[in-house]
mmJSON file of the N, C-alpha and C atoms, coordinates in Angstrom:
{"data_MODEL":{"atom_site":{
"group_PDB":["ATOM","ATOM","ATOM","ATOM","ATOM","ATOM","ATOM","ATOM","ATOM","ATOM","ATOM","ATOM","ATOM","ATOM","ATOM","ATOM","ATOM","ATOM","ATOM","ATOM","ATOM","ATOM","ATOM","ATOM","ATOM","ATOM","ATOM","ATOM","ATOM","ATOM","ATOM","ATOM","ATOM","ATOM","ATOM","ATOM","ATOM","ATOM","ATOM","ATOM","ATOM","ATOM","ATOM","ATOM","ATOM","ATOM","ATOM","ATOM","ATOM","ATOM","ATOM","ATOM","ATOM","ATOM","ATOM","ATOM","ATOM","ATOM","ATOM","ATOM","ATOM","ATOM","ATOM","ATOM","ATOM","ATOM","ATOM","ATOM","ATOM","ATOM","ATOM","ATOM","ATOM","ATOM","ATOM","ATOM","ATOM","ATOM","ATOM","ATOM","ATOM","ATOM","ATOM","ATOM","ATOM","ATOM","ATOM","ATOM","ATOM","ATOM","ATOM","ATOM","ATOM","ATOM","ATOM","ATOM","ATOM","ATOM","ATOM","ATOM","ATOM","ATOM","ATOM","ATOM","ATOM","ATOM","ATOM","ATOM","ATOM","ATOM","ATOM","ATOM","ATOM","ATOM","ATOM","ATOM","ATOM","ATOM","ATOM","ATOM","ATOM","ATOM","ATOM","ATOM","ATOM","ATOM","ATOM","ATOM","ATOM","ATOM","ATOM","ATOM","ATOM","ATOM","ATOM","ATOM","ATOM","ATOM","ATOM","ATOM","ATOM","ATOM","ATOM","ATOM","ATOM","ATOM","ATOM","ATOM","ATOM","ATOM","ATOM","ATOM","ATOM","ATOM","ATOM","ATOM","ATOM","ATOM","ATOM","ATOM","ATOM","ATOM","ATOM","ATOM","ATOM","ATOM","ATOM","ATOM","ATOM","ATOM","ATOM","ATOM","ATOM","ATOM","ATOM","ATOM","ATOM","ATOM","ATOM","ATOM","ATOM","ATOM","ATOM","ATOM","ATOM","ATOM","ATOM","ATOM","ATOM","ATOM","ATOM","ATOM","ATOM","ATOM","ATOM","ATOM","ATOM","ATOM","ATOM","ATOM","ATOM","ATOM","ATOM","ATOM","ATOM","ATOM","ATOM","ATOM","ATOM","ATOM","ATOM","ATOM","ATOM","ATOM","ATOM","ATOM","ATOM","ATOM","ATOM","ATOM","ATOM","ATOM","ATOM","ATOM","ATOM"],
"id":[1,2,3,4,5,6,7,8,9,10,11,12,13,14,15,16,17,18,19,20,21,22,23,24,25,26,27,28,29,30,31,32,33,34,35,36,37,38,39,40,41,42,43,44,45,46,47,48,49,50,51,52,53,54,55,56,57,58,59,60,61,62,63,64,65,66,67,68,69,70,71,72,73,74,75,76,77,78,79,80,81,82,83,84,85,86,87,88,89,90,91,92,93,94,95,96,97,98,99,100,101,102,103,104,105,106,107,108,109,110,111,112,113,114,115,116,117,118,119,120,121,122,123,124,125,126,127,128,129,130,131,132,133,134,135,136,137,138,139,140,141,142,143,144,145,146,147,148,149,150,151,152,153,154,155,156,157,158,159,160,161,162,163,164,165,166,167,168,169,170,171,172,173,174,175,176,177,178,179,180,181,182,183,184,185,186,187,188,189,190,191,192,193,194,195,196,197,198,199,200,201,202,203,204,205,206,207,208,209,210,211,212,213,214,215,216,217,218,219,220,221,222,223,224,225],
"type_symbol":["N","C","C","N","C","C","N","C","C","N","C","C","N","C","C","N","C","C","N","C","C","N","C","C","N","C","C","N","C","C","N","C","C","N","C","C","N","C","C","N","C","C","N","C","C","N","C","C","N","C","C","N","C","C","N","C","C","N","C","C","N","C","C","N","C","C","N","C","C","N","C","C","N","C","C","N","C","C","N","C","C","N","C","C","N","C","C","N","C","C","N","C","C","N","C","C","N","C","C","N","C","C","N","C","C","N","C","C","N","C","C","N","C","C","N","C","C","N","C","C","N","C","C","N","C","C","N","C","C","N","C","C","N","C","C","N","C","C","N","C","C","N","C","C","N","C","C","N","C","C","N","C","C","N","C","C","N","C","C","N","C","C","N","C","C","N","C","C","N","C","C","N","C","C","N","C","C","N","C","C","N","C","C","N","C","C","N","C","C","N","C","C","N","C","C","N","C","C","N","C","C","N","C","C","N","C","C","N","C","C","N","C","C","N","C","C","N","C","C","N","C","C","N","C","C"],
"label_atom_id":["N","CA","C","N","CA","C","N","CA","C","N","CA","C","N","CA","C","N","CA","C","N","CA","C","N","CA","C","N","CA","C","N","CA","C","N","CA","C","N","CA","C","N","CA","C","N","CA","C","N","CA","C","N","CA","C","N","CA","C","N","CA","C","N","CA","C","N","CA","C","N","CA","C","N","CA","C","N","CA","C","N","CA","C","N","CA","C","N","CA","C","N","CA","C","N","CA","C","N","CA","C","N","CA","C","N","CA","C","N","CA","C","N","CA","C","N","CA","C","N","CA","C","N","CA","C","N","CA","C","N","CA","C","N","CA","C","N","CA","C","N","CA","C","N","CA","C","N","CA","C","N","CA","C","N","CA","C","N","CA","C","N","CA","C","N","CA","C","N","CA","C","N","CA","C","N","CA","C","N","CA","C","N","CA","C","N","CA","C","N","CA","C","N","CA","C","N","CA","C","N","CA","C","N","CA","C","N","CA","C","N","CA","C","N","CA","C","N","CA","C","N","CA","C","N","CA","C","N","CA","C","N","CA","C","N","CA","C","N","CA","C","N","CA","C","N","CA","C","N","CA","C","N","CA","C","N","CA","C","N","CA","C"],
"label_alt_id":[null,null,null,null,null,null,null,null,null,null,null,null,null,null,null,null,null,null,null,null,null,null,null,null,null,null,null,null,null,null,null,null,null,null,null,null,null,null,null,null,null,null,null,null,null,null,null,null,null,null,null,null,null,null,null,null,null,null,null,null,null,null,null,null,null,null,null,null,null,null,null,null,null,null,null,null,null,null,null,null,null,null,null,null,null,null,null,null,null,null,null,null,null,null,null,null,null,null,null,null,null,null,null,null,null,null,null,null,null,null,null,null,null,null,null,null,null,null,null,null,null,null,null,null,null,null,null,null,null,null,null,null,null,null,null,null,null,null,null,null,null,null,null,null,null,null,null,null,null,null,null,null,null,null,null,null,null,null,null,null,null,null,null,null,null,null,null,null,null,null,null,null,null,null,null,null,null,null,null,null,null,null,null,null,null,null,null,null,null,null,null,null,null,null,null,null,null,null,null,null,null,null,null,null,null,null,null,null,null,null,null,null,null,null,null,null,null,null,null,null,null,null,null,null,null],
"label_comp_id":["UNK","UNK","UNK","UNK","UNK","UNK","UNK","UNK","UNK","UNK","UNK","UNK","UNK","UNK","UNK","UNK","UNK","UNK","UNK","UNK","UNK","UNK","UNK","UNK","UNK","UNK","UNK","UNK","UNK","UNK","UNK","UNK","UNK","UNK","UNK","UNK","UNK","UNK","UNK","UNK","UNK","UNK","UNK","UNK","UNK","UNK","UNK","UNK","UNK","UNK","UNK","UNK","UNK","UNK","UNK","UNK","UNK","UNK","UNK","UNK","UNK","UNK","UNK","UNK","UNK","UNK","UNK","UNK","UNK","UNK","UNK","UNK","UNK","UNK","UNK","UNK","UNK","UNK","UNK","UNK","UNK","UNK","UNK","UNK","UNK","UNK","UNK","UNK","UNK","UNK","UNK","UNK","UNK","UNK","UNK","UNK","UNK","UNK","UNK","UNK","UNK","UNK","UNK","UNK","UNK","UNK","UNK","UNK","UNK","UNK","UNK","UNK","UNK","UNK","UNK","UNK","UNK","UNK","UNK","UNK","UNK","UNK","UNK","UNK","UNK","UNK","UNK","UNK","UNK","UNK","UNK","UNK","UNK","UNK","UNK","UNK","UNK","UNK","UNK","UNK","UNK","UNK","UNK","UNK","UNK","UNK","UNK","UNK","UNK","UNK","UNK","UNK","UNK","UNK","UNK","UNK","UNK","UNK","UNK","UNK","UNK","UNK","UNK","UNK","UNK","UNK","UNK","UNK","UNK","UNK","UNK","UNK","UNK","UNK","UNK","UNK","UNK","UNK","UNK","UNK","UNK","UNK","UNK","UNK","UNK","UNK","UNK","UNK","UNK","UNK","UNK","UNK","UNK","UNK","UNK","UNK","UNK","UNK","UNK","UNK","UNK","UNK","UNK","UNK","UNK","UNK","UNK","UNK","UNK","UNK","UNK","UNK","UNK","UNK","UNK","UNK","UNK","UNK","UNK","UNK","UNK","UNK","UNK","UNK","UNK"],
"label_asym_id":["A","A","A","A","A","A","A","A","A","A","A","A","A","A","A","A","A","A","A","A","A","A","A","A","A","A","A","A","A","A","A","A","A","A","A","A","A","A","A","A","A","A","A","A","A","A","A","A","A","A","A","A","A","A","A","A","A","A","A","A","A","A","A","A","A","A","A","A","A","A","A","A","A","A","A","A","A","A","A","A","A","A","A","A","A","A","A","A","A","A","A","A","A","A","A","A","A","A","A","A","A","A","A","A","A","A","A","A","A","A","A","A","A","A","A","A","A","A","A","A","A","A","A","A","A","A","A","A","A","A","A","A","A","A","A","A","A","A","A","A","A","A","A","A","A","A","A","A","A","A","A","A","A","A","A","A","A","A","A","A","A","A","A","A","A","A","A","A","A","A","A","A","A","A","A","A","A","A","A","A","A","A","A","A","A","A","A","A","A","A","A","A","A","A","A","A","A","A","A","A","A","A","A","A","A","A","A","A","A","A","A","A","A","A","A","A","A","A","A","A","A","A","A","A","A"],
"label_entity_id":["1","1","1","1","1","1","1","1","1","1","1","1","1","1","1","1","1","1","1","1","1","1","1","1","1","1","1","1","1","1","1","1","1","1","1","1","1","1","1","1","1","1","1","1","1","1","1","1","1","1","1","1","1","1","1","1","1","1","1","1","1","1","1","1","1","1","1","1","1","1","1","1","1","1","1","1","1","1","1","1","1","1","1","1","1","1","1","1","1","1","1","1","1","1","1","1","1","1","1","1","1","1","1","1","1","1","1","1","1","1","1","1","1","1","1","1","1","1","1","1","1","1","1","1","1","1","1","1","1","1","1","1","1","1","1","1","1","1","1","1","1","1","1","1","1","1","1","1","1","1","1","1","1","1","1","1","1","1","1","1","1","1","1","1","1","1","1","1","1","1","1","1","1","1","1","1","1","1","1","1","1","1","1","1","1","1","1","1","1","1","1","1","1","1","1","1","1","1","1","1","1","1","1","1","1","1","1","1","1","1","1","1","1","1","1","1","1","1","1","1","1","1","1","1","1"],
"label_seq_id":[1,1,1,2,2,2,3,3,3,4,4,4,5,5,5,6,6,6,7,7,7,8,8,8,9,9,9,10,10,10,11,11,11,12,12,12,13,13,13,14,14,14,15,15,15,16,16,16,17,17,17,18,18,18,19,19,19,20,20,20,21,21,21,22,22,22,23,23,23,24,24,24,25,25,25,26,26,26,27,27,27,28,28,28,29,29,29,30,30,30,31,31,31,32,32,32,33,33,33,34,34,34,35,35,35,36,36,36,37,37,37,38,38,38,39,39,39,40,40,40,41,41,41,42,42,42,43,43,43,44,44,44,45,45,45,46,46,46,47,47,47,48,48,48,49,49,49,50,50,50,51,51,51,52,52,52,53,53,53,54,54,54,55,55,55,56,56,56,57,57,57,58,58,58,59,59,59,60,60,60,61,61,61,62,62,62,63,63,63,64,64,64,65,65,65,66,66,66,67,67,67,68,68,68,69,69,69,70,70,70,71,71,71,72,72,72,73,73,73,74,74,74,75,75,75],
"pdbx_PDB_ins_code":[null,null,null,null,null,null,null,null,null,null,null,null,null,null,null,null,null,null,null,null,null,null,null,null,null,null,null,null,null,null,null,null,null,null,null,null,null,null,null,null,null,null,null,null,null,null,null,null,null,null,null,null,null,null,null,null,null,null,null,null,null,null,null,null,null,null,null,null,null,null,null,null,null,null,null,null,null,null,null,null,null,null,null,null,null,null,null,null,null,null,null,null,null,null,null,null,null,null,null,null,null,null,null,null,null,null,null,null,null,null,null,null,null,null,null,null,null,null,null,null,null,null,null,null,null,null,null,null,null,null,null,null,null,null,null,null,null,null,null,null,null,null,null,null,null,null,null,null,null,null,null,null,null,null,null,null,null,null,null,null,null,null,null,null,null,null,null,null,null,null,null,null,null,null,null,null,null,null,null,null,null,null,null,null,null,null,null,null,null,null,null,null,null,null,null,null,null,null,null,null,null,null,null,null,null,null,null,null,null,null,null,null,null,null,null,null,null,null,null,null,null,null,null,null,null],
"Cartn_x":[83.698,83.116,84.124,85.182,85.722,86.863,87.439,88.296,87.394,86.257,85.539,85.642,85.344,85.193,86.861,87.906,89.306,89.449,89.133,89.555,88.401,87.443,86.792,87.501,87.818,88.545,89.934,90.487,91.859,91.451,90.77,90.04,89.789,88.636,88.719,89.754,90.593,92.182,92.823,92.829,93.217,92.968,91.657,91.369,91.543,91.163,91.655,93.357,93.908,95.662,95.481,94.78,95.339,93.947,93.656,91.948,92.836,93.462,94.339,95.349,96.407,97.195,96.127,95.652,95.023,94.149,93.597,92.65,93.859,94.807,95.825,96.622,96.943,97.523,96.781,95.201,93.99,94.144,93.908,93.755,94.851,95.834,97.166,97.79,97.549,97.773,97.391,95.594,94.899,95.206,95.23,95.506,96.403,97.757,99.149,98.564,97.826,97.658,96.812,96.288,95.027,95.978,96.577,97.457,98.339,99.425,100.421,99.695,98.427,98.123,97.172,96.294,95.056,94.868,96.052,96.136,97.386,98.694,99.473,100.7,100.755,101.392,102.949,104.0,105.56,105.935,106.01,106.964,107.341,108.022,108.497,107.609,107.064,105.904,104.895,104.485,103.456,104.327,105.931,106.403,106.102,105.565,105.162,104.047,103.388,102.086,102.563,103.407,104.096,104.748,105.535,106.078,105.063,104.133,102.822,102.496,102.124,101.559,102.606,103.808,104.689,104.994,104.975,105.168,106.136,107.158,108.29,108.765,108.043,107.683,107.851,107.626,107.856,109.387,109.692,111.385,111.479,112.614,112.753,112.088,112.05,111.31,109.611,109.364,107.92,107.26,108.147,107.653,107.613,108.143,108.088,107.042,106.365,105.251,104.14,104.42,102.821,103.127,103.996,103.716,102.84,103.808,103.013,101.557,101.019,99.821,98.966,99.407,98.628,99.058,99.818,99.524,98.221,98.757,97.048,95.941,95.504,94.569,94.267,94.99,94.36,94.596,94.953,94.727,93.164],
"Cartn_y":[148.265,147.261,146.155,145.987,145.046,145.544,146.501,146.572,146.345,147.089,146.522,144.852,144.205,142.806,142.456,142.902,142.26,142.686,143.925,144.749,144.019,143.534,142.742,141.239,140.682,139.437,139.754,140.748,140.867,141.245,141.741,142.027,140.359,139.3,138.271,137.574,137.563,136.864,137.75,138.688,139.254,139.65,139.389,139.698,138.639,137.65,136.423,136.986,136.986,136.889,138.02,139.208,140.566,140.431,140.146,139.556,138.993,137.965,136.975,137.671,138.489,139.346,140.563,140.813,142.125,141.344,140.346,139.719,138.95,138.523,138.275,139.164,140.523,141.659,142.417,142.503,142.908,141.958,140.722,140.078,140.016,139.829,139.571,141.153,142.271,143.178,143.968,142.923,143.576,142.706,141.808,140.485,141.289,141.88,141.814,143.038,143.965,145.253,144.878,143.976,143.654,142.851,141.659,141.343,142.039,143.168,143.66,144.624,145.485,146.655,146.264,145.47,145.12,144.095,142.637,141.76,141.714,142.642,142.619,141.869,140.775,140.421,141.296,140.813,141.528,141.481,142.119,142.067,140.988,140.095,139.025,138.09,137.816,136.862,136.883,138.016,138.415,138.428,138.456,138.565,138.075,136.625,135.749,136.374,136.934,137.787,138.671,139.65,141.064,140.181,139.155,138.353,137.863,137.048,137.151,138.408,139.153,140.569,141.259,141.488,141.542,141.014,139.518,138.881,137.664,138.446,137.837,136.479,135.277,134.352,133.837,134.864,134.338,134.109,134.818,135.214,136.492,136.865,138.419,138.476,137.561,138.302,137.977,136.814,136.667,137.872,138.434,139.214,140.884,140.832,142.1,142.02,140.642,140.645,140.77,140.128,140.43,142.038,142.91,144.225,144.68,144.492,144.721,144.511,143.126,142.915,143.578,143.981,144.724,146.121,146.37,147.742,148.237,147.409,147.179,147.096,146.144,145.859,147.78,147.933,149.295,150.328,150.355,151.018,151.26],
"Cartn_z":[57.905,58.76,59.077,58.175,58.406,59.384,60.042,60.695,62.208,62.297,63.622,63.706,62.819,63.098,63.355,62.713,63.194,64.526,64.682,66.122,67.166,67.048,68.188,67.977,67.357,67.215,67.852,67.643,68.517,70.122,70.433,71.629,72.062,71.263,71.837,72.039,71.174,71.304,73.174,72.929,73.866,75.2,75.121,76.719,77.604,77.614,78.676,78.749,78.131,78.735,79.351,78.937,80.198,80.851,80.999,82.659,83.726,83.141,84.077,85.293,84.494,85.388,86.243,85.396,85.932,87.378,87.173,88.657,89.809,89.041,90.238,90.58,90.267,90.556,91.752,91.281,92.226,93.128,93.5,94.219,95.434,95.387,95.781,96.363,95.146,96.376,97.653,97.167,98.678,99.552,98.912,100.082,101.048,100.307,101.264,101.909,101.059,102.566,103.711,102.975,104.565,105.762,104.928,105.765,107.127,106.311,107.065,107.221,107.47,108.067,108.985,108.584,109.667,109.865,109.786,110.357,111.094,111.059,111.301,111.015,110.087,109.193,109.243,109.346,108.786,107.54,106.483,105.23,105.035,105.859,105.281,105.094,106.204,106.44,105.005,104.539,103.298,101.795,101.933,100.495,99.492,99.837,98.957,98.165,98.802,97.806,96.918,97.506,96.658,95.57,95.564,94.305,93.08,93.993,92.918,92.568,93.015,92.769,91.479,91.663,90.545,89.462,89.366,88.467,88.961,89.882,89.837,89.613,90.292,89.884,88.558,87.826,85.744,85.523,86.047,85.725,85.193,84.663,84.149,83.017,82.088,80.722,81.072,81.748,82.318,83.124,83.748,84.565,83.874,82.761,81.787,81.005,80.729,79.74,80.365,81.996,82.998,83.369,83.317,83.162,82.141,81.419,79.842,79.991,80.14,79.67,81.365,82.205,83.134,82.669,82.097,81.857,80.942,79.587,79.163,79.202,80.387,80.758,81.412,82.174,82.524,81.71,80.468,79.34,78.78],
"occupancy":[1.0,1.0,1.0,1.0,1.0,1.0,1.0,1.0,1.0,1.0,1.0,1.0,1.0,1.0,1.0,1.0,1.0,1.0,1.0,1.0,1.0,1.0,1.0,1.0,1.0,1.0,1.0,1.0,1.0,1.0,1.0,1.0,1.0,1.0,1.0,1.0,1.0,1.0,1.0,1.0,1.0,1.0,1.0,1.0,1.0,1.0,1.0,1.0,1.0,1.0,1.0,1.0,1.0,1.0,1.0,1.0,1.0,1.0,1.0,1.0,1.0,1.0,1.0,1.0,1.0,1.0,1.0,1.0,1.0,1.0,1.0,1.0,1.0,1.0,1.0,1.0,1.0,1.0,1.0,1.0,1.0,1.0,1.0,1.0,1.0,1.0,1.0,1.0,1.0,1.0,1.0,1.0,1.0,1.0,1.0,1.0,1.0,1.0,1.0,1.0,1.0,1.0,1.0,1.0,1.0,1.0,1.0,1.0,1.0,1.0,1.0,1.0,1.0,1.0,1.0,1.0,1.0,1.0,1.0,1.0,1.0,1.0,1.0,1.0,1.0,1.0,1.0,1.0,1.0,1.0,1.0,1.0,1.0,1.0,1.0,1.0,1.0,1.0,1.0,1.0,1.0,1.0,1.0,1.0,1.0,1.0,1.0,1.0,1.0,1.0,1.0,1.0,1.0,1.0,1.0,1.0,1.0,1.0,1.0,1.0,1.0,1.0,1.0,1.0,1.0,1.0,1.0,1.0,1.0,1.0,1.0,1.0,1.0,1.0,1.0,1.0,1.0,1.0,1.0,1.0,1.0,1.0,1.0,1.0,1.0,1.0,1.0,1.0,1.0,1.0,1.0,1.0,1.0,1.0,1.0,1.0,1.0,1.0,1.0,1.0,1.0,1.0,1.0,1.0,1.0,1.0,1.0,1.0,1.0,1.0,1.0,1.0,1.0,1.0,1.0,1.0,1.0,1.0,1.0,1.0,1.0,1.0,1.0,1.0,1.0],
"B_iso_or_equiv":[0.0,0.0,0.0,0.0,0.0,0.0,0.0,0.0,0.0,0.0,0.0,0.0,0.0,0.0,0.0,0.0,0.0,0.0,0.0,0.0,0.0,0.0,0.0,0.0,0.0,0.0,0.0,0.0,0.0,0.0,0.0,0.0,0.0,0.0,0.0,0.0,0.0,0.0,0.0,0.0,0.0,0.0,0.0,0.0,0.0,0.0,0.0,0.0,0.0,0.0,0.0,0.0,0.0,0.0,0.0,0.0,0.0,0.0,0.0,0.0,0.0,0.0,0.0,0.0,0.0,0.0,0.0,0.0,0.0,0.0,0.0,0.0,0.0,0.0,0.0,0.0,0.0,0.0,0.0,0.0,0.0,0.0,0.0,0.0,0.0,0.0,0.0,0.0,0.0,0.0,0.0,0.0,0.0,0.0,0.0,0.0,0.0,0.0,0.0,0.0,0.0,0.0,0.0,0.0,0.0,0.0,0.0,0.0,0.0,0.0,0.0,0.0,0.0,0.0,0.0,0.0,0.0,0.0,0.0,0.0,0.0,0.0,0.0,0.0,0.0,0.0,0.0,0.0,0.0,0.0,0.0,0.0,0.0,0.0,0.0,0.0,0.0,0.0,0.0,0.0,0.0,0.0,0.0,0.0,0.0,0.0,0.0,0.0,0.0,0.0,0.0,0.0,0.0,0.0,0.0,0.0,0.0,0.0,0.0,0.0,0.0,0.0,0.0,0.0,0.0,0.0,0.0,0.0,0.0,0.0,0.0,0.0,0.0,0.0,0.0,0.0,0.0,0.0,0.0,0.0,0.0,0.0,0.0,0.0,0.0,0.0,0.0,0.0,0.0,0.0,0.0,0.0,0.0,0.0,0.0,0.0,0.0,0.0,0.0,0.0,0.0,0.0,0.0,0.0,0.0,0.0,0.0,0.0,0.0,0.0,0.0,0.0,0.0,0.0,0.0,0.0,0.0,0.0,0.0,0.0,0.0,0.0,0.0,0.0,0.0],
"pdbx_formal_charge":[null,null,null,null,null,null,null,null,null,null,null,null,null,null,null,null,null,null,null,null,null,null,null,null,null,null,null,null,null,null,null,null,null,null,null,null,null,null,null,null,null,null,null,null,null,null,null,null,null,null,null,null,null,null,null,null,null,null,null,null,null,null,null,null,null,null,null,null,null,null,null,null,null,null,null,null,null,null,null,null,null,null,null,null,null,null,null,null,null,null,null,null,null,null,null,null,null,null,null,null,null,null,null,null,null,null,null,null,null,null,null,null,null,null,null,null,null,null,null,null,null,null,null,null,null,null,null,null,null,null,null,null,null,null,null,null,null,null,null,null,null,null,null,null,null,null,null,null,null,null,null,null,null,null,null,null,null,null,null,null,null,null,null,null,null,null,null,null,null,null,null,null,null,null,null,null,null,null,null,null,null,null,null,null,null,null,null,null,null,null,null,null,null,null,null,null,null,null,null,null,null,null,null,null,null,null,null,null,null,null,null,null,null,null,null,null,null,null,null,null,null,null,null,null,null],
"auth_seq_id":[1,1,1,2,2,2,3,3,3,4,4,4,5,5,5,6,6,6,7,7,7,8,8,8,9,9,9,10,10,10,11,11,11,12,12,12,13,13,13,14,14,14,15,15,15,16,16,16,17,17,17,18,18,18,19,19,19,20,20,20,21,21,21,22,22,22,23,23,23,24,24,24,25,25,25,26,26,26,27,27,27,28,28,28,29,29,29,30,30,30,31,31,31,32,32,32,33,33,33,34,34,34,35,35,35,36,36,36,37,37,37,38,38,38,39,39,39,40,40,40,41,41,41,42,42,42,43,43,43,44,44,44,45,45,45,46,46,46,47,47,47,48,48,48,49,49,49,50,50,50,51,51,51,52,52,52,53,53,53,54,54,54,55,55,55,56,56,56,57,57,57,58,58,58,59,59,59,60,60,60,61,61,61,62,62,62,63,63,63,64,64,64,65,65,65,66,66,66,67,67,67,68,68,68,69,69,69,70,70,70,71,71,71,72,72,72,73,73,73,74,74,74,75,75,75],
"auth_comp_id":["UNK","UNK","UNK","UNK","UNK","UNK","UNK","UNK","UNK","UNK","UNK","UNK","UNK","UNK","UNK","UNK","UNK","UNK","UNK","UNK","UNK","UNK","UNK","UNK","UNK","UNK","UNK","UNK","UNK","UNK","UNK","UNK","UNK","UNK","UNK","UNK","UNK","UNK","UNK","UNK","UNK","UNK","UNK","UNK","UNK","UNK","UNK","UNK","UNK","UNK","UNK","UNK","UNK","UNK","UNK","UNK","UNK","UNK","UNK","UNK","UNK","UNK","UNK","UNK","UNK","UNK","UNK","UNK","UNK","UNK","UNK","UNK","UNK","UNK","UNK","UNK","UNK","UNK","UNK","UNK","UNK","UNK","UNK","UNK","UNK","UNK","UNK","UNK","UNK","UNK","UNK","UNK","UNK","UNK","UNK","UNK","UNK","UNK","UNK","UNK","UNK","UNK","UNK","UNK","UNK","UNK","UNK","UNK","UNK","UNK","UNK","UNK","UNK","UNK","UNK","UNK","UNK","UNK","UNK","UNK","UNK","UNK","UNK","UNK","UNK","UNK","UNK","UNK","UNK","UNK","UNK","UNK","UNK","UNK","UNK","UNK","UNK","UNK","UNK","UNK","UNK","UNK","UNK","UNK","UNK","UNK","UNK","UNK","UNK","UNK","UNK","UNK","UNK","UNK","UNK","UNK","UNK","UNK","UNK","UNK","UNK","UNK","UNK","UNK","UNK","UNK","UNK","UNK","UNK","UNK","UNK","UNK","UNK","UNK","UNK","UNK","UNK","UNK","UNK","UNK","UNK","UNK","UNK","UNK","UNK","UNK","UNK","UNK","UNK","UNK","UNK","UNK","UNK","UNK","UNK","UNK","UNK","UNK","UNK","UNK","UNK","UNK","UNK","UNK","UNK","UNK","UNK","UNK","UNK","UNK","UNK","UNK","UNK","UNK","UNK","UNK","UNK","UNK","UNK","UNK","UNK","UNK","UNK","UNK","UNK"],
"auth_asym_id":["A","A","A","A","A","A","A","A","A","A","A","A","A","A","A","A","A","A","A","A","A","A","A","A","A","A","A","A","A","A","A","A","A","A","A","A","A","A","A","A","A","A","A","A","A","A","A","A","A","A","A","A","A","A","A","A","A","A","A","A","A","A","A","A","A","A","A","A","A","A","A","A","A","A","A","A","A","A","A","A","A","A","A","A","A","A","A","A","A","A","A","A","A","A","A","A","A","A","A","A","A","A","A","A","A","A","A","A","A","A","A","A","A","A","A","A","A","A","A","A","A","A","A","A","A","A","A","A","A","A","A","A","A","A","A","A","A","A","A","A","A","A","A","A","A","A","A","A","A","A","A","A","A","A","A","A","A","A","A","A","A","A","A","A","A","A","A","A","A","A","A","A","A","A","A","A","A","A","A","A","A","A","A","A","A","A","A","A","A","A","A","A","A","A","A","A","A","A","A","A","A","A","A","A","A","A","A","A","A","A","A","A","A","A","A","A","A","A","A","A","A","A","A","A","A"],
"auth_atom_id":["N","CA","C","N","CA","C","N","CA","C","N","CA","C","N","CA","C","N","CA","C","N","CA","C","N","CA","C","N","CA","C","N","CA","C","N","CA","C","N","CA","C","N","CA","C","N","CA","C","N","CA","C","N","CA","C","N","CA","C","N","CA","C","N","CA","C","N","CA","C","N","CA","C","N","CA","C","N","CA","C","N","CA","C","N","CA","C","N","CA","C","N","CA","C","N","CA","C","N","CA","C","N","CA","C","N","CA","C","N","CA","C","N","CA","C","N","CA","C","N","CA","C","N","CA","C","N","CA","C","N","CA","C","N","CA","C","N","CA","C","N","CA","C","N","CA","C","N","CA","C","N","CA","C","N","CA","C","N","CA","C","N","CA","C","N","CA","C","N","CA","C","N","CA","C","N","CA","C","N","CA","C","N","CA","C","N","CA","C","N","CA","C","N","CA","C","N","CA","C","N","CA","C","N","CA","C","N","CA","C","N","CA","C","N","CA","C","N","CA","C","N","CA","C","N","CA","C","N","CA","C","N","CA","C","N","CA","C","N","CA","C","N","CA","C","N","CA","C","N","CA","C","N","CA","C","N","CA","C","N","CA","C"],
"pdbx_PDB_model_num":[1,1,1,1,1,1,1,1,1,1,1,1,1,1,1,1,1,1,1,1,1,1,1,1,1,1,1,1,1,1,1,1,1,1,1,1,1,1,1,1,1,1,1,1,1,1,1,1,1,1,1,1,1,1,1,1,1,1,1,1,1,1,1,1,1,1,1,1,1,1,1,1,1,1,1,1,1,1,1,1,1,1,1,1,1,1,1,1,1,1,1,1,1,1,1,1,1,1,1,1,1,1,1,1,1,1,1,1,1,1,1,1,1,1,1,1,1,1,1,1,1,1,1,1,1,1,1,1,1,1,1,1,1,1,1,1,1,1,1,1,1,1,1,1,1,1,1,1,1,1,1,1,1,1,1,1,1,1,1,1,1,1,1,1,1,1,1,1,1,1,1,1,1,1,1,1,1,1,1,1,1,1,1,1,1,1,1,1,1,1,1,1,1,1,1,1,1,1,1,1,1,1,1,1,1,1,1,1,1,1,1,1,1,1,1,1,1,1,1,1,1,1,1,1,1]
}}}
């Protein structure tokens, strides 16, 4: 019994940080397809989203841990 109760306590520790990426990943990459396919939007004009959408924004090791924790999340 007691590993269920640590393993839902690491679950609460854990889900807000991978919710977070995972809803701005969703968010941001529909944004950019709606944009450049059925608003017509250019690549450049929309990059700013694909950067959010990636991470890039964190920097290199920021943007390895919002992998990480979106990979998770869809784990």
């Amino acid at each position: 019994m007691k590993f269920f109760y640590n393993s839902r306590q690491f679950h609460k520790a854990l889900a807000p940080w991978v919710f977070l990426p995972l809803v701005i990943s969703s968010i941001t990459g529909l944004l950019y397809r709606v944009s450049k396919d059925l608003l017509g939007y250019s690549r450049e004009q929309v990059h700013w989203l694909m950067s959010l959408h990636e991470g890039e924004w964190l920097g290199n090791n920021g943007e390895l841990i919002y992998v990480i924790l979106n990979s998770l999340g869809v784990l």
